[in-house]
Residue frames as qw, qx, qy, qz and C-alpha x, y, z in Angstrom:
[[0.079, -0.459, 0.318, 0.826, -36.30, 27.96, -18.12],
 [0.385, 0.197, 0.868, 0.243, -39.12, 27.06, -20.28],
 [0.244, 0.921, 0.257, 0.161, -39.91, 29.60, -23.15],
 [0.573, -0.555, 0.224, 0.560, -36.68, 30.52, -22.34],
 [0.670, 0.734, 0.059, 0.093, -34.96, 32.30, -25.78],
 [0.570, -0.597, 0.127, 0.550, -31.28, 32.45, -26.00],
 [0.069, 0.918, -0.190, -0.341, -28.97, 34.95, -26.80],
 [0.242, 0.745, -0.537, -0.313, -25.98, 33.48, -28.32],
 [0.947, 0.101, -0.304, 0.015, -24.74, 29.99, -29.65],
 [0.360, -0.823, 0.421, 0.122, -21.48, 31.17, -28.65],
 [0.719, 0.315, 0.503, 0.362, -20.21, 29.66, -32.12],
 [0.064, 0.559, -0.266, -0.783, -18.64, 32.32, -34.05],
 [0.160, 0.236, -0.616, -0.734, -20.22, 32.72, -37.08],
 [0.307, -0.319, -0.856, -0.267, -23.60, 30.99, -36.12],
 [0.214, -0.127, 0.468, -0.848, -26.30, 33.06, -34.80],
 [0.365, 0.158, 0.797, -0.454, -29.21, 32.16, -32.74],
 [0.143, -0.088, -0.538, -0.826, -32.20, 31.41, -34.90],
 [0.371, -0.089, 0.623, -0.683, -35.30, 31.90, -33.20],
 [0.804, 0.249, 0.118, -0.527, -37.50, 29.81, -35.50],
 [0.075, -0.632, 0.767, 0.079, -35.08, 27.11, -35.75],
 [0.348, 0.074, 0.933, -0.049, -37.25, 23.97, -35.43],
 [0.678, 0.564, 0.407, -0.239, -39.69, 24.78, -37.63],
 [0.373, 0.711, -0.547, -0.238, -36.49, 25.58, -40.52],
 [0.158, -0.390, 0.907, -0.025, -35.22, 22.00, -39.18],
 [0.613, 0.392, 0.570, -0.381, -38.76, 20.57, -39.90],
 [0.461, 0.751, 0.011, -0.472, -38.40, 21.88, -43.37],
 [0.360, 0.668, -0.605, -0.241, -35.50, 21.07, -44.29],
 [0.453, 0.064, 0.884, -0.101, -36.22, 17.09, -43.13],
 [0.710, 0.434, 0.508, -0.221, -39.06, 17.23, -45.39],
 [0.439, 0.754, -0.385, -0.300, -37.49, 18.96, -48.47],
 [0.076, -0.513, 0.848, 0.111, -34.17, 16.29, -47.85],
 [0.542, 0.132, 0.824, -0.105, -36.62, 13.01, -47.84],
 [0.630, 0.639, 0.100, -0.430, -38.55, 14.47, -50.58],
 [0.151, 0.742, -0.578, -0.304, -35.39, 15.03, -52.53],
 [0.215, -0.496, 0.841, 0.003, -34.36, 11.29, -51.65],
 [0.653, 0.346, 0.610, -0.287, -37.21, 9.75, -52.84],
 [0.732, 0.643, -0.134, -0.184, -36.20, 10.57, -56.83],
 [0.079, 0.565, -0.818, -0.070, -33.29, 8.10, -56.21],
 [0.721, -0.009, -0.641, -0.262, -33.22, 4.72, -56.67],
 [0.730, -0.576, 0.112, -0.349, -34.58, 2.73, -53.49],
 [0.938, -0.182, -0.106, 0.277, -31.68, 0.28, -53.26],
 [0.351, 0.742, -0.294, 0.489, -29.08, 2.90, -52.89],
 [0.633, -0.367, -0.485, 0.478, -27.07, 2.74, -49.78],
 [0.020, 0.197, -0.019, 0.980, -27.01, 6.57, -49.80],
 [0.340, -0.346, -0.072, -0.872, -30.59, 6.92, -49.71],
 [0.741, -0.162, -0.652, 0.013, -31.12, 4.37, -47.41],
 [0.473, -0.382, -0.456, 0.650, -29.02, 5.30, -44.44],
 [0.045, 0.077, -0.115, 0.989, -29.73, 9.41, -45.56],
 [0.536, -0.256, -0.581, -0.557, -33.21, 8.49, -45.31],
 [0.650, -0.464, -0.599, 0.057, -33.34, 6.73, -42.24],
 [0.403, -0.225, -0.295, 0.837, -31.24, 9.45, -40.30],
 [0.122, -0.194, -0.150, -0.962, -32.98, 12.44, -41.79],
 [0.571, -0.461, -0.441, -0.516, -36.54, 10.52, -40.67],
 [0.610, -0.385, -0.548, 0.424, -35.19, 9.52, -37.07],
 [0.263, -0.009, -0.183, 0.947, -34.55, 13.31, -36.73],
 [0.386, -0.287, -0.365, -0.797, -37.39, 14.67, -38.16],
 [0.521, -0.236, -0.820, 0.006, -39.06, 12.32, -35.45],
 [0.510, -0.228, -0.420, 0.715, -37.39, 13.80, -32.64],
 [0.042, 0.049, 0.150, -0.987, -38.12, 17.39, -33.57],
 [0.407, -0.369, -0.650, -0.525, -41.70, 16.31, -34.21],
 [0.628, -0.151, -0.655, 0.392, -41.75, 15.07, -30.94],
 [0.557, -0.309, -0.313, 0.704, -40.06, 17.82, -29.02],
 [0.089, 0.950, 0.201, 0.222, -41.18, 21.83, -28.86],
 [0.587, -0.770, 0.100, 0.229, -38.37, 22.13, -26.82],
 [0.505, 0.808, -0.295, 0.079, -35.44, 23.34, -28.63],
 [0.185, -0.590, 0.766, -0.174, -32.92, 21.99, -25.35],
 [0.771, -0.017, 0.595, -0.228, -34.76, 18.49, -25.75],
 [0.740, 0.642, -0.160, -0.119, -34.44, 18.64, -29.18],
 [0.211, 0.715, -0.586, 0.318, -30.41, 19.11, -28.74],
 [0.713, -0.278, 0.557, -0.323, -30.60, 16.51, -25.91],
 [0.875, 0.110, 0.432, -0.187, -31.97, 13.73, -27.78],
 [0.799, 0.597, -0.030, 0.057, -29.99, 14.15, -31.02],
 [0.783, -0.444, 0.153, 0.407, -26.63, 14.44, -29.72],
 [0.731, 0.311, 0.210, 0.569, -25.51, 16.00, -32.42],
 [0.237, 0.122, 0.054, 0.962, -24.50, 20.03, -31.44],
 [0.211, 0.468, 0.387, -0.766, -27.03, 23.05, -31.03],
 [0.515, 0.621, 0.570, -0.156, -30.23, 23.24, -33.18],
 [0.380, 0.842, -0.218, -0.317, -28.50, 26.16, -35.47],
 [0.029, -0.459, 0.836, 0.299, -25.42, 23.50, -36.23],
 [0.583, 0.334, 0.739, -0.042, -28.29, 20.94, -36.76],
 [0.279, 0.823, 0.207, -0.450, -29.65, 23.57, -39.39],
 [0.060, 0.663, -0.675, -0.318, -26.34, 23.85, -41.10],
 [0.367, -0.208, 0.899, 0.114, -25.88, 19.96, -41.15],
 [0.641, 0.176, 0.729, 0.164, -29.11, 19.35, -42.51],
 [0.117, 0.805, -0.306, -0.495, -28.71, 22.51, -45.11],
 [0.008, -0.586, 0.743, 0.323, -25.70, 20.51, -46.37],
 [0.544, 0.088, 0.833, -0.046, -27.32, 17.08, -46.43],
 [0.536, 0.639, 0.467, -0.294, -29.86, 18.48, -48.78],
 [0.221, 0.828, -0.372, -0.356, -27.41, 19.98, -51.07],
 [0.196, -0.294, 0.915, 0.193, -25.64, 16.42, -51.17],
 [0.570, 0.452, 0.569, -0.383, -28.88, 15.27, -52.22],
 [0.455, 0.850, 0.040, -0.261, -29.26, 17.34, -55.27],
 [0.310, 0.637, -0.663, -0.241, -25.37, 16.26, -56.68],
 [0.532, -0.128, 0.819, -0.173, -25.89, 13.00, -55.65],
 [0.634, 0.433, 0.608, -0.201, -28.50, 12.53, -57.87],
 [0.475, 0.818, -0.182, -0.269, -26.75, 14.65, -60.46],
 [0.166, -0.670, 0.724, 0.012, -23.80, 12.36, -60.03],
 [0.834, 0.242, -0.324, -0.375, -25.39, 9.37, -60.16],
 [0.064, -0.542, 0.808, -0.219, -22.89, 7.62, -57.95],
 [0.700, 0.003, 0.712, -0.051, -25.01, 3.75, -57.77],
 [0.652, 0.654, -0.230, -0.308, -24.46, 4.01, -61.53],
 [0.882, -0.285, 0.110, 0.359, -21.84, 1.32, -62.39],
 [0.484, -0.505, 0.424, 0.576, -18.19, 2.16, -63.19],
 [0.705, 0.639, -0.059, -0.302, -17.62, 3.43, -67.35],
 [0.633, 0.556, -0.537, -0.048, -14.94, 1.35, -67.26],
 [0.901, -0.139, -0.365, 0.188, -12.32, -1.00, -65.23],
 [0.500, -0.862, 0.076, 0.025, -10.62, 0.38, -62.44],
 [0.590, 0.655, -0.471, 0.039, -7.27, 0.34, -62.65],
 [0.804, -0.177, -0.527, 0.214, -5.20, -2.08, -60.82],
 [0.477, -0.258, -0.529, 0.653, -4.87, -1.50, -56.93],
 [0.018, -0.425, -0.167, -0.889, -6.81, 1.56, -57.14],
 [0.659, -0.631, -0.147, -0.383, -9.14, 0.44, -54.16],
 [0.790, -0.108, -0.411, 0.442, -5.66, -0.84, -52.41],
 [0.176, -0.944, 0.110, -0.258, -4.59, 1.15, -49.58],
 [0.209, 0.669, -0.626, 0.342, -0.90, 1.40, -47.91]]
């Protein structure tokens, strides 16, 4: 079925996008960009960094859109799309957020204590 083009995700609310890997390309590069104007010891941009470049790999890689979806395990190329959408958006409050900043004050007791 190669050059194959399908019809539906069968996902309500998520149609097919036929240029899908080259939007999934994009939005890898935008997200690294993005991650690069944080600070490099962050554990955010660390692991979102290393996931976002292991992907980006893959679809490099792969022209196939079912190989793609294979190898990443993670849903059909249009829920990739979505995911990495969202990533990038976390990006952009992250950095407005500031979240490896320290604490403006003491925590209050037990406040990291769960039940």
């Amino acid at each position: 079925m190669a050059g194959s083009i399908k019809k539906t995700t069968r996902l309500v609310g998520i149609e097919v996008l036929p240029q899908a890997r080259e939007v999934l390309c994009s939005l890898y590069a935008k997200t690294l960009s993005a991650l690069s104007r944080l600070p490099e010891g962050t554990v955010y941009r660390k692991n979102t960094e290393r996931l976002t470049q292991q992907r980006l790999n893959v679809v490099q890689e792969e022209f196939s859109v079912e190989k793609i979806e294979k190898r990443l395990g993670s849903g059909q190329i249009e829920e990739l799309v979505d995911q990495a959408e969202r990533e990038l958006s976390l990006v952009t409050k992250m950095e407005e957020w500031k979240s490896w900043e320290p604490l403006l004050g003491e925590p209050p007791d037990n406040q990291w204590k769960w039940p």
